[in-house]
Biopython code that builds the backbone (N, CA, C, O; Angstrom):
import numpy as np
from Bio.PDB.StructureBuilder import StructureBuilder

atoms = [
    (1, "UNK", "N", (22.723, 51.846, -19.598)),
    (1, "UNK", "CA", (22.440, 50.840, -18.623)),
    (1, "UNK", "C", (23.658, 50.581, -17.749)),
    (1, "UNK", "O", (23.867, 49.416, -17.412)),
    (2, "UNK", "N", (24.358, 51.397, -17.407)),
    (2, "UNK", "CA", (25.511, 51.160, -16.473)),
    (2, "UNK", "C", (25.366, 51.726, -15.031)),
    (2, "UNK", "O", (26.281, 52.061, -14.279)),
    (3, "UNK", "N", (23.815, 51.770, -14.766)),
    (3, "UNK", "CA", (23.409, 52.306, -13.448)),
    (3, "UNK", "C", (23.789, 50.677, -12.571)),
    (3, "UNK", "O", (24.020, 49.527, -12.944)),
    (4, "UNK", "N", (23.724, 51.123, -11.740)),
    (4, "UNK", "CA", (24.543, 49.646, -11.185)),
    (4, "UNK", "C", (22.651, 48.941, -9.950)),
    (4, "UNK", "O", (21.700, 49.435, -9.344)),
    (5, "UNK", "N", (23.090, 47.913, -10.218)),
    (5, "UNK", "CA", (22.006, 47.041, -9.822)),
    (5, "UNK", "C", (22.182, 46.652, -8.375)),
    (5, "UNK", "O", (23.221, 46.119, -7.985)),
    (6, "UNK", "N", (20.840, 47.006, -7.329)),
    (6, "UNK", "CA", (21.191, 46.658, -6.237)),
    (6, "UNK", "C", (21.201, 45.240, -5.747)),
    (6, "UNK", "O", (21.538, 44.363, -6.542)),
    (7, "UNK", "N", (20.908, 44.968, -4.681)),
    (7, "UNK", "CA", (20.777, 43.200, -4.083)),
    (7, "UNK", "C", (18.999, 43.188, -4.340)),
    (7, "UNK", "O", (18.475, 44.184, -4.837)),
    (8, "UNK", "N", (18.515, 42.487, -4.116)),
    (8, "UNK", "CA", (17.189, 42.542, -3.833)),
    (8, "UNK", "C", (16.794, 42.496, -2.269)),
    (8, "UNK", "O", (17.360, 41.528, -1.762)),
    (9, "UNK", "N", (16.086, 43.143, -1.412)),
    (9, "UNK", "CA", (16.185, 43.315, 0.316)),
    (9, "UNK", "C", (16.214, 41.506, 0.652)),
    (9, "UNK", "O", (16.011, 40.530, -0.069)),
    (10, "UNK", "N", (16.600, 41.680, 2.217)),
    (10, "UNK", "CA", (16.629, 40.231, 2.509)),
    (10, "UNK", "C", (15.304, 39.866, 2.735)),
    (10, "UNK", "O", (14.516, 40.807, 2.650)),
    (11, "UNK", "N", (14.659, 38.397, 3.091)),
    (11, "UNK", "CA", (13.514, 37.796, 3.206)),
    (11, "UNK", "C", (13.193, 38.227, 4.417)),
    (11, "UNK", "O", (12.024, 38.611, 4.428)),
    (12, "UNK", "N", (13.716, 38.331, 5.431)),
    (12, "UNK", "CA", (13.401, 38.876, 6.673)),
    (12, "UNK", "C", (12.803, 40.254, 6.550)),
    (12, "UNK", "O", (11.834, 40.430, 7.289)),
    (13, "UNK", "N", (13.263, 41.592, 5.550)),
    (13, "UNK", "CA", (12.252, 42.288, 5.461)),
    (13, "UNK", "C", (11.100, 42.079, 4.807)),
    (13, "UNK", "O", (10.124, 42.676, 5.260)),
    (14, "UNK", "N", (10.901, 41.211, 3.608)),
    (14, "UNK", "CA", (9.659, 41.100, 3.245)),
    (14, "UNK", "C", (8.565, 40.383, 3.903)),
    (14, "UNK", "O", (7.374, 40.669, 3.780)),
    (15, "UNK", "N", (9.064, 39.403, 4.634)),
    (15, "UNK", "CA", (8.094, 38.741, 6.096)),
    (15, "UNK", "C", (8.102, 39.540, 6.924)),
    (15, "UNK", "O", (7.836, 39.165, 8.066)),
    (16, "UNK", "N", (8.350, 40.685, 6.722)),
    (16, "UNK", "CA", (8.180, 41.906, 8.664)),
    (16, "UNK", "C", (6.561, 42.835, 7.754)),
    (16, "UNK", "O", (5.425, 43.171, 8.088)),
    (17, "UNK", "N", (7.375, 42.897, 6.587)),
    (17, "UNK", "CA", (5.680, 43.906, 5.770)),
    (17, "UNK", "C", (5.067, 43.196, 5.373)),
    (17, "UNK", "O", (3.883, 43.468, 5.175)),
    (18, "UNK", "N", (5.660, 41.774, 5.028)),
    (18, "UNK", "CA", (4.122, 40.873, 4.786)),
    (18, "UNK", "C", (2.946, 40.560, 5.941)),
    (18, "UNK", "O", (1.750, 40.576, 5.648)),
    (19, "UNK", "N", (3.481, 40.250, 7.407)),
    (19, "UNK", "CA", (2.877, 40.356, 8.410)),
    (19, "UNK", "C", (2.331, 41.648, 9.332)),
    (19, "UNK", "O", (1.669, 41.589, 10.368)),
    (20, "UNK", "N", (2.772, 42.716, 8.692)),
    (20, "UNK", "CA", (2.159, 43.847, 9.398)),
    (20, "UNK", "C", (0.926, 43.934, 8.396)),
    (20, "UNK", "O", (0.224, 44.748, 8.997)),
    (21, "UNK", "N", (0.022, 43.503, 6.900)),
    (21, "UNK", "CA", (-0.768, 43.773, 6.556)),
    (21, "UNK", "C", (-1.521, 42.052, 6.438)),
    (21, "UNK", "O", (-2.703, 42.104, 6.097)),
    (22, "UNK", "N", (-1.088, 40.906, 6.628)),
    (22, "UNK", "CA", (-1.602, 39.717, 6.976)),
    (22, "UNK", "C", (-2.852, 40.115, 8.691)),
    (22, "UNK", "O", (-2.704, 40.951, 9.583)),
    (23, "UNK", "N", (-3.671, 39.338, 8.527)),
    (23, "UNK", "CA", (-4.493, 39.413, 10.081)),
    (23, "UNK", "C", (-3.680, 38.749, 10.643)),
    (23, "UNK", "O", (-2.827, 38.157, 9.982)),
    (24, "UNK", "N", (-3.720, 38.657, 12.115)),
    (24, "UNK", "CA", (-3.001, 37.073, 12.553)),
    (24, "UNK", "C", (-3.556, 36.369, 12.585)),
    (24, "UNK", "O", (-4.703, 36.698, 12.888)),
    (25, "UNK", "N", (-3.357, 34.941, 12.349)),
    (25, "UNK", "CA", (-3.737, 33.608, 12.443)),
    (25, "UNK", "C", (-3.823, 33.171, 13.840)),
    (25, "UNK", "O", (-2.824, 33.270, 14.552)),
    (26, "UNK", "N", (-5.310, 32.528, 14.463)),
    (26, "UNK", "CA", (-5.335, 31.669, 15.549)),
    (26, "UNK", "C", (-4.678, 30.683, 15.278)),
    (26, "UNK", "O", (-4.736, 30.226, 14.137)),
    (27, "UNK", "N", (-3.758, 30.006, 16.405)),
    (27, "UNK", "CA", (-3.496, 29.033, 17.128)),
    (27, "UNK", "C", (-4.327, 27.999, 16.106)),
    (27, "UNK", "O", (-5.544, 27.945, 15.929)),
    (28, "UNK", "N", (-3.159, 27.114, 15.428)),
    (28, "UNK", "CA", (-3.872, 25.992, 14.703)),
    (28, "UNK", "C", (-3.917, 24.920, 15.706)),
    (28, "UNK", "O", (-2.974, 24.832, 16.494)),
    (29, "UNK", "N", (-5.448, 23.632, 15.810)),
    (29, "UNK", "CA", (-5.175, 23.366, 16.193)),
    (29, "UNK", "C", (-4.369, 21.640, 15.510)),
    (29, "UNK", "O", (-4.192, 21.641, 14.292)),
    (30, "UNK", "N", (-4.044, 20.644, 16.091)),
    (30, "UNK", "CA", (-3.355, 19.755, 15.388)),
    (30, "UNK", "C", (-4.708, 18.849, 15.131)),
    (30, "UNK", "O", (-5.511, 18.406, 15.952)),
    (31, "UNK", "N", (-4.680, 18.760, 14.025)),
    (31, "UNK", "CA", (-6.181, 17.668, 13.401)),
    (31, "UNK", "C", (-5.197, 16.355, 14.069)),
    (31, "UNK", "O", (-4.039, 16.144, 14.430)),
    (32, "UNK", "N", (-6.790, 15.518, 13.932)),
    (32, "UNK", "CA", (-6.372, 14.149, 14.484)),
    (32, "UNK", "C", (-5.906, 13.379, 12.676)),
    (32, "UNK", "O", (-6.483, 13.534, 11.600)),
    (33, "UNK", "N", (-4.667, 12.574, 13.026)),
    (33, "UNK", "CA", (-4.220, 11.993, 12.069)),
    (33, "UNK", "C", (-5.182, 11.535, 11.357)),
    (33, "UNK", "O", (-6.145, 11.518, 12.123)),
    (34, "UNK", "N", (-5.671, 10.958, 9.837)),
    (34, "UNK", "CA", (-6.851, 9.641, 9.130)),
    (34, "UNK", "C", (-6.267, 8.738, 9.377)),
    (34, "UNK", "O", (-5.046, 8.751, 9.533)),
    (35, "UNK", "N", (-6.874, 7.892, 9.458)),
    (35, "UNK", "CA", (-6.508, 6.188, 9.472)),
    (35, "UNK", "C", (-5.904, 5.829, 7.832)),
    (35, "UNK", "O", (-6.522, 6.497, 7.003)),
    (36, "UNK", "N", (-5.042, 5.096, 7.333)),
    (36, "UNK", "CA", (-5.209, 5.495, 5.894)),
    (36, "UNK", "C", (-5.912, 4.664, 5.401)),
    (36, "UNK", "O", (-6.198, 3.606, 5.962)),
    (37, "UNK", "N", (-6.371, 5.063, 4.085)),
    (37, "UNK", "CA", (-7.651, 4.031, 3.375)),
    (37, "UNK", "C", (-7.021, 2.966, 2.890)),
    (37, "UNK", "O", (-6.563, 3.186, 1.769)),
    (38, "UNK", "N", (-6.836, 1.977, 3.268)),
    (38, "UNK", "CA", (-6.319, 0.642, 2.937)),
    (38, "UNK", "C", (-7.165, -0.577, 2.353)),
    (38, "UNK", "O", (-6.805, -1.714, 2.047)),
    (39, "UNK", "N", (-8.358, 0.016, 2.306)),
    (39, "UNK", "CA", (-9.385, -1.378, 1.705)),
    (39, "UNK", "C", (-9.352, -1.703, 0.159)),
    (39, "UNK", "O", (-9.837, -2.752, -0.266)),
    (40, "UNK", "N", (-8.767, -0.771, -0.663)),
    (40, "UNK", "CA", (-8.675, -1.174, -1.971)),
    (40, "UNK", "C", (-7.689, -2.233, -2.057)),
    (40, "UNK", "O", (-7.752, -3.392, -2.468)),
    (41, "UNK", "N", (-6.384, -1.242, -1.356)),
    (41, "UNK", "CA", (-4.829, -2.153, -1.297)),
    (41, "UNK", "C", (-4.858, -3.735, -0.979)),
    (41, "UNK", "O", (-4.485, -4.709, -1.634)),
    (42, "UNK", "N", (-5.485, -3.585, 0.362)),
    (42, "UNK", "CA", (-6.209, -4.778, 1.274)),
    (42, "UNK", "C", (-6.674, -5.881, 0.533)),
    (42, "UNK", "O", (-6.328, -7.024, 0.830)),
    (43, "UNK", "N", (-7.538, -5.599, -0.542)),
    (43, "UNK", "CA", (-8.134, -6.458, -0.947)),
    (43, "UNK", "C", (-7.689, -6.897, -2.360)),
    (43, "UNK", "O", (-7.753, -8.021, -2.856)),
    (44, "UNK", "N", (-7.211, -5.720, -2.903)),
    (44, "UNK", "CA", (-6.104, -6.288, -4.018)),
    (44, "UNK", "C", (-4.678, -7.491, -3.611)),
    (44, "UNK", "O", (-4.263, -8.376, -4.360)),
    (45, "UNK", "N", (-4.290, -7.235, -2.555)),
    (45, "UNK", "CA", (-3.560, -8.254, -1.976)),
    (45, "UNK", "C", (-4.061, -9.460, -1.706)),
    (45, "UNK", "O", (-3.389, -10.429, -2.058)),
    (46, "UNK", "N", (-5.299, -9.673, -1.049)),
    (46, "UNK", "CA", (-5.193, -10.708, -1.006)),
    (46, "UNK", "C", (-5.744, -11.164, -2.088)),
    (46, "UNK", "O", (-5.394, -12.332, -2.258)),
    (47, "UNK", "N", (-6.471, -10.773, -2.932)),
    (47, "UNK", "CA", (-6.648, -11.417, -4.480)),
    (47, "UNK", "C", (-5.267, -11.989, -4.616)),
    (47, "UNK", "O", (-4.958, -13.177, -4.521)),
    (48, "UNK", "N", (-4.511, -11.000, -4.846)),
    (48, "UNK", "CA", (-3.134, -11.571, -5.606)),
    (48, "UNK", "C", (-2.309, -12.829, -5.330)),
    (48, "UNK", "O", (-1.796, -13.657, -6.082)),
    (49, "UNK", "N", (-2.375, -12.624, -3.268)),
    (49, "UNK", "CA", (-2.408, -14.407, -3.110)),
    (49, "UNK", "C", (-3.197, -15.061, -3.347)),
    (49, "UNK", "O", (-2.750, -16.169, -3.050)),
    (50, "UNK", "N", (-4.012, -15.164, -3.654)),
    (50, "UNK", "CA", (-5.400, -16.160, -4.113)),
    (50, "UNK", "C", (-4.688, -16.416, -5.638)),
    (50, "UNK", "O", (-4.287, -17.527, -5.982)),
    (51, "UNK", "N", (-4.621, -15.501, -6.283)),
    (51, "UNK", "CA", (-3.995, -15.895, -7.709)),
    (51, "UNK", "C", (-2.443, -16.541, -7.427)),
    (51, "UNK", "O", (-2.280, -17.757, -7.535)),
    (52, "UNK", "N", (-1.829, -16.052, -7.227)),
    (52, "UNK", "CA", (-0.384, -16.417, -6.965)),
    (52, "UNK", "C", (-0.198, -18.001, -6.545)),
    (52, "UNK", "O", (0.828, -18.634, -6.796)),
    (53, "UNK", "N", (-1.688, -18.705, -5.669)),
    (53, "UNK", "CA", (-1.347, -19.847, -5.035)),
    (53, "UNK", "C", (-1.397, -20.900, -6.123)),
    (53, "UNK", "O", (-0.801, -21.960, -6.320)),
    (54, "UNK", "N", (-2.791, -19.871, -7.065)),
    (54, "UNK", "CA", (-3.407, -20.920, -7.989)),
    (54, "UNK", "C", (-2.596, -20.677, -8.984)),
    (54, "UNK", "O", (-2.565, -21.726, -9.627)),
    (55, "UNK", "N", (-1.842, -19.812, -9.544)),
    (55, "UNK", "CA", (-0.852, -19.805, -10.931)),
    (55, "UNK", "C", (0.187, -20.685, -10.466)),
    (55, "UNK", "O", (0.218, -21.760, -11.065)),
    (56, "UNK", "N", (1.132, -20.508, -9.470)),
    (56, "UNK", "CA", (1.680, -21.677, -8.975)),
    (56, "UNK", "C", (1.718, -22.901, -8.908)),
    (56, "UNK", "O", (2.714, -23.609, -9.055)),
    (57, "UNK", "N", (0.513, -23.267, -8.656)),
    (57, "UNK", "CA", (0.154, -24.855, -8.463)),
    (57, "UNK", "C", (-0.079, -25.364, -9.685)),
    (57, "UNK", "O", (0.264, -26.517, -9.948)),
    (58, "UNK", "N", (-0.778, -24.459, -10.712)),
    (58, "UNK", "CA", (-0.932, -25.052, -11.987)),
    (58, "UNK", "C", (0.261, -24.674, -12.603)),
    (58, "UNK", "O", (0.345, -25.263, -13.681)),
    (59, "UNK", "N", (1.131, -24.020, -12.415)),
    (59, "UNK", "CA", (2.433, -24.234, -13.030)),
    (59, "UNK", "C", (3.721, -25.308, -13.308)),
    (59, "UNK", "O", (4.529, -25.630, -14.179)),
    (60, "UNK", "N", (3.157, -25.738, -11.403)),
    (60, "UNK", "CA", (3.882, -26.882, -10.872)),
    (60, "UNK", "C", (3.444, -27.669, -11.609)),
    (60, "UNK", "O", (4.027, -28.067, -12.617)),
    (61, "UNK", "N", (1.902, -28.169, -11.077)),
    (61, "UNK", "CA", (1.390, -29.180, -11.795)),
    (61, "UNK", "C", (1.503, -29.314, -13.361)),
    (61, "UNK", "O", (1.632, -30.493, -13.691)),
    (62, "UNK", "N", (1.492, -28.530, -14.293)),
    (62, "UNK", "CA", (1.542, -28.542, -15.410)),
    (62, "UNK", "C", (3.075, -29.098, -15.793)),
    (62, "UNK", "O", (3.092, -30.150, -16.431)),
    (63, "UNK", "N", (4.265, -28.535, -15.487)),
    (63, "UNK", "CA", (5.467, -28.951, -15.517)),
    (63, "UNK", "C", (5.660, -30.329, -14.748)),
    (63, "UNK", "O", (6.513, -30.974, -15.358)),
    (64, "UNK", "N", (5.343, -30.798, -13.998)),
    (64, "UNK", "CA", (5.453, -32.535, -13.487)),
    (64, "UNK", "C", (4.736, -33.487, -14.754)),
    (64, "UNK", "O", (5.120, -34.570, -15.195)),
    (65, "UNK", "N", (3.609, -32.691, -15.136)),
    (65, "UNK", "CA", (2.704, -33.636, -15.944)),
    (65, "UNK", "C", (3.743, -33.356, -17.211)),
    (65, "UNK", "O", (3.391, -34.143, -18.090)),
    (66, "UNK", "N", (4.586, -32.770, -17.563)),
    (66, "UNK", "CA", (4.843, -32.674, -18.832)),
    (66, "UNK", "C", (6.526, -33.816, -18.743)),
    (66, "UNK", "O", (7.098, -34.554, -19.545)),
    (67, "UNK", "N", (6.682, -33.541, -17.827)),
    (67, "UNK", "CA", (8.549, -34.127, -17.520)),
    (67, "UNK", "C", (7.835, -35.976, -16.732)),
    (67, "UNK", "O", (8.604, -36.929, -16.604)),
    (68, "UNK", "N", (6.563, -36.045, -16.398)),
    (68, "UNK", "CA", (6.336, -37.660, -16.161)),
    (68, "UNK", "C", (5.220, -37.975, -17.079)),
    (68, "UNK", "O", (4.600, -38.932, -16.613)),
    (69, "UNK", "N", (4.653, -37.516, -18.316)),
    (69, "UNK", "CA", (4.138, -37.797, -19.059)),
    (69, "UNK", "C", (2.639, -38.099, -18.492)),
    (69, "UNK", "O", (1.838, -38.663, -19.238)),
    (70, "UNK", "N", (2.291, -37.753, -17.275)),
    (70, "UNK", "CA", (1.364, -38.085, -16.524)),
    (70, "UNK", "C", (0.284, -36.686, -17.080)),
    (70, "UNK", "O", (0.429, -35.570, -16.582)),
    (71, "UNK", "N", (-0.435, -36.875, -17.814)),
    (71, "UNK", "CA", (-1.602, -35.656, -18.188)),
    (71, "UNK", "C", (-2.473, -34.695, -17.113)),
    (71, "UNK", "O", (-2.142, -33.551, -16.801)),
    (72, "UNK", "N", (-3.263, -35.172, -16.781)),
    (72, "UNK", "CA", (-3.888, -34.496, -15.823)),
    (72, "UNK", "C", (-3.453, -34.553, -14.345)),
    (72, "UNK", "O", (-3.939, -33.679, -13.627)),
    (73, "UNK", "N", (-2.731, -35.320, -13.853)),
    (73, "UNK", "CA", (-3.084, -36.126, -12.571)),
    (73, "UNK", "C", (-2.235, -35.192, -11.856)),
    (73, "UNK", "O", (-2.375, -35.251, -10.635)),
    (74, "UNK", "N", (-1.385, -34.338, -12.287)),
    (74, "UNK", "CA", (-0.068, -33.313, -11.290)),
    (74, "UNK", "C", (-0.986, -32.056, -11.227)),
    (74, "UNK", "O", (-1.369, -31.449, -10.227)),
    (75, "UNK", "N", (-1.291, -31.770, -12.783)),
    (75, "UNK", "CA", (-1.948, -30.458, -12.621)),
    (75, "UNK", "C", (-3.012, -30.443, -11.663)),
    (75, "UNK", "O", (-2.893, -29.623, -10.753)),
    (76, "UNK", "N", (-4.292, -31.367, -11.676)),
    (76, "UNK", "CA", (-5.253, -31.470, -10.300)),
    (76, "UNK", "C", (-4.239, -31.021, -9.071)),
    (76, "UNK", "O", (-3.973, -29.989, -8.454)),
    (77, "UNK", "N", (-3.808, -32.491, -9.084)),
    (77, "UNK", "CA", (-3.393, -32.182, -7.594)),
    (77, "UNK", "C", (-2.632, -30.814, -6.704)),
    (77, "UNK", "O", (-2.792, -30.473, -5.532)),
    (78, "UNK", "N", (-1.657, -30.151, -7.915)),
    (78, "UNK", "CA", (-1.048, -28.813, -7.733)),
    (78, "UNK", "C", (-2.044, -27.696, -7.741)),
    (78, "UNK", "O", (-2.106, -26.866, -6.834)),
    (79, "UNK", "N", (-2.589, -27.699, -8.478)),
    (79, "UNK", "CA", (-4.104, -26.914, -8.589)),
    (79, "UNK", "C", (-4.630, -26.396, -7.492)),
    (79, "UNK", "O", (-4.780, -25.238, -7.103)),
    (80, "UNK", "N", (-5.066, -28.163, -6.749)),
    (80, "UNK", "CA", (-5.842, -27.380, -5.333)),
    (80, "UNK", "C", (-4.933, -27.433, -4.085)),
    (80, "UNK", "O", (-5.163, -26.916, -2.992)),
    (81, "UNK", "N", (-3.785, -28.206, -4.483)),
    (81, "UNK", "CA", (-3.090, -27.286, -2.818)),
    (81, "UNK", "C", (-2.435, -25.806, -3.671)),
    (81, "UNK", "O", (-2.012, -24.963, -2.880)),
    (82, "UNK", "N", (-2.343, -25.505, -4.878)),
    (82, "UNK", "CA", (-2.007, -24.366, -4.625)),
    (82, "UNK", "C", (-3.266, -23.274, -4.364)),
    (82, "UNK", "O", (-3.024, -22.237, -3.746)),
    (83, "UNK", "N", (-4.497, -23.533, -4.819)),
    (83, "UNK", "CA", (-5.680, -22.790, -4.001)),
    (83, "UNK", "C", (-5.598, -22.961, -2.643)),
    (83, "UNK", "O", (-5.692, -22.086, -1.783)),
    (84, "UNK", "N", (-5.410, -24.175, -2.492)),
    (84, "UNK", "CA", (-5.493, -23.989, -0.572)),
    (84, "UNK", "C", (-4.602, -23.145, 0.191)),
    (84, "UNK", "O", (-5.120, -22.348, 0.972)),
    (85, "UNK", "N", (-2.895, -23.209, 0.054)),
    (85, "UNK", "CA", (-1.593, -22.360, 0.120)),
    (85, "UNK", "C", (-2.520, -20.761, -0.453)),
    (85, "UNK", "O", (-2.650, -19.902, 0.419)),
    (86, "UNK", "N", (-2.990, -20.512, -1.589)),
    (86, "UNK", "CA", (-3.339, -18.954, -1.627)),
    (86, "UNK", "C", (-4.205, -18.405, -0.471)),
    (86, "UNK", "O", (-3.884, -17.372, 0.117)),
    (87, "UNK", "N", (-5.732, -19.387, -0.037)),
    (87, "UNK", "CA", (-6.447, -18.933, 0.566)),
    (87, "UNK", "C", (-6.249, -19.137, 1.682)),
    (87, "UNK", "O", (-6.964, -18.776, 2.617)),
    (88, "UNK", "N", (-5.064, -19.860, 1.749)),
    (88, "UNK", "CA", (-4.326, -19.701, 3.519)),
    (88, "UNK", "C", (-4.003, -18.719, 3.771)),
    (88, "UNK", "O", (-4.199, -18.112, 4.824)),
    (89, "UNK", "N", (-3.338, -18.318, 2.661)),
    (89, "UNK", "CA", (-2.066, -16.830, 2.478)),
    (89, "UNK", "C", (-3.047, -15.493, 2.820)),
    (89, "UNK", "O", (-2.902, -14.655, 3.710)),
    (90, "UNK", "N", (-4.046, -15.596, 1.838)),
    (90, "UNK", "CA", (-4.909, -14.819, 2.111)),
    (90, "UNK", "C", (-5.938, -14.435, 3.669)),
    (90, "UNK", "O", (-6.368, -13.325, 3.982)),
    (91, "UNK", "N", (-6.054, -15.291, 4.167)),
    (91, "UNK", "CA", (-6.903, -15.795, 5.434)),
    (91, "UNK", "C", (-5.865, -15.070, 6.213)),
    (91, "UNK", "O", (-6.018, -13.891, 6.531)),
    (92, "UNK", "N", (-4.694, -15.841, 6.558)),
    (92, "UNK", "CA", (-3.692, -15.074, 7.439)),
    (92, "UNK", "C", (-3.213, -13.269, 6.943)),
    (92, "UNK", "O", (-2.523, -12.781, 7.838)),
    (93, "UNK", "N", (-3.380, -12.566, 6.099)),
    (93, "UNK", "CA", (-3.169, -11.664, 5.411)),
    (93, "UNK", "C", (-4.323, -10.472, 5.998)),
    (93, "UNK", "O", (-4.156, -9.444, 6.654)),
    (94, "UNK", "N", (-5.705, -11.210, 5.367)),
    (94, "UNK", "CA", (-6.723, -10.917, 6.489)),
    (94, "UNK", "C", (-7.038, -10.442, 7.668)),
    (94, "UNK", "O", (-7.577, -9.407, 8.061)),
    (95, "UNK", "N", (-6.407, -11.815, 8.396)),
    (95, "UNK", "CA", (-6.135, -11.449, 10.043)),
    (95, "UNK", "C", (-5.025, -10.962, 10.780)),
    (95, "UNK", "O", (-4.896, -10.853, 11.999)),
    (96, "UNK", "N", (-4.171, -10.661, 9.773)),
    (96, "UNK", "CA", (-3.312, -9.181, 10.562)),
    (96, "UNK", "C", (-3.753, -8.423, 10.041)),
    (96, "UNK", "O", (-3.480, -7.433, 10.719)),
    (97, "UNK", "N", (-4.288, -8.122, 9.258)),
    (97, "UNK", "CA", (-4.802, -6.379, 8.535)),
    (97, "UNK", "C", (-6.345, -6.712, 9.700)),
    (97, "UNK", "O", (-7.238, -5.897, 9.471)),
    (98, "UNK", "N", (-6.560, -7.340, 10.382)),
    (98, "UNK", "CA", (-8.062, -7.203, 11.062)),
    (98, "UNK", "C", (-7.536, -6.780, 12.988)),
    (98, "UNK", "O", (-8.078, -6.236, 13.950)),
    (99, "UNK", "N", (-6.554, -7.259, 12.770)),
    (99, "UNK", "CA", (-5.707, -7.369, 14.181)),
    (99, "UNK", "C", (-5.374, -5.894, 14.034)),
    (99, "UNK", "O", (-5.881, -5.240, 14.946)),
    (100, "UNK", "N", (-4.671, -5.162, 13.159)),
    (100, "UNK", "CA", (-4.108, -4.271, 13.164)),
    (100, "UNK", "C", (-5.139, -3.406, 13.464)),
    (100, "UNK", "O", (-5.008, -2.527, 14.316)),
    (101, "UNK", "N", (-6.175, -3.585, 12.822)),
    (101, "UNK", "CA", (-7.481, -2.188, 12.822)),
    (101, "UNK", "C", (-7.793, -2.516, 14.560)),
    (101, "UNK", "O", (-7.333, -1.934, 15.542)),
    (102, "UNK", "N", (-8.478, -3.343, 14.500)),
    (102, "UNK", "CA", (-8.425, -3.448, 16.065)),
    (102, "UNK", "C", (-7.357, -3.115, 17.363)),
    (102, "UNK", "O", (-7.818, -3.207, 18.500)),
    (103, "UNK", "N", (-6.305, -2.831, 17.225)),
    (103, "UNK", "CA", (-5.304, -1.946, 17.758)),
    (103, "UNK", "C", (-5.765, -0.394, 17.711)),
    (103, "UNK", "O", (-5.773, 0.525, 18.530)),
    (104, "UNK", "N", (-6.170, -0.560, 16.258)),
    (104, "UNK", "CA", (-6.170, 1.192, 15.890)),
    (104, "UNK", "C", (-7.255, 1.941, 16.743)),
    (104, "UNK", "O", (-7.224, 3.042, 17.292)),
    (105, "UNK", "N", (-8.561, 0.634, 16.643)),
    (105, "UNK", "CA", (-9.830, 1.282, 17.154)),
    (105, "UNK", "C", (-9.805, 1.669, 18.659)),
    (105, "UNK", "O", (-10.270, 2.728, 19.080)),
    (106, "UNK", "N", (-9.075, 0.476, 19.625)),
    (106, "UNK", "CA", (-9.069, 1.036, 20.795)),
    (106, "UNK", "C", (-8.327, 2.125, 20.563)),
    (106, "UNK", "O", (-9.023, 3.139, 20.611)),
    (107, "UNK", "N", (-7.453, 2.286, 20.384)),
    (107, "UNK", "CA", (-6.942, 3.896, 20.676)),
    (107, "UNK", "C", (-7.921, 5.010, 21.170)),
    (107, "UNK", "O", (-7.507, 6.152, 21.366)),
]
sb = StructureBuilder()
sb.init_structure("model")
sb.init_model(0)
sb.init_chain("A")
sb.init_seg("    ")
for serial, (resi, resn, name, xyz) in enumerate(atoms, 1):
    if name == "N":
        sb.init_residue(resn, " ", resi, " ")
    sb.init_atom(name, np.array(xyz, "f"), 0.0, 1.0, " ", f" {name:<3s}", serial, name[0])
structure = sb.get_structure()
């Protein structure tokens, strides 16, 4: 085994004989971009502010009621402004992801 080992040819010859037995290829043309599918994402988000407003508020509320000995009366009230703060969050969340498509469509 002391026959001595050559290089292997450069890539430029194997793309000159790969294309003399390839057909040629037409002219691709450029596909139109997809829009991307965003309605799962979309709507998992705004769940999450919807949850986020309401874990919040009952967090708040739960911790006031515990440090003023006051039982129910923090948690209510944190409760539903933190539902209201989520489904704000959400609403506005909404209407830029609705704004945005509407940009897209005129195009």
């Amino acid at each position: 085994m002391s026959e001595q080992q050559r290089p292997p040819p450069p890539f430029e010859d194997f793309d000159a004989r790969l294309g003399k037995v390839r057909p040629p290829r037409p002219p691709a043309e450029e596909p139109e971009p997809e829009p991307p599918n965003r309605s799962f994402g979309s709507g998992l988000q705004a769940g999450v502010e919807i949850l986020a407003g309401v874990g919040g508020g009952l967090l708040i509320g739960w911790g006031l009621d515990r440090w003023f000995g006051t039982r129910p009366l923090f948690l209510i009230v944190f409760f539903m402004l933190g539902a209201a703060a989520g489904l704000l969050n959400a609403y506005r969340f909404l209407r830029r992801l609705q704004a945005a498509q509407d940009v897209e469509d005129r195009r």
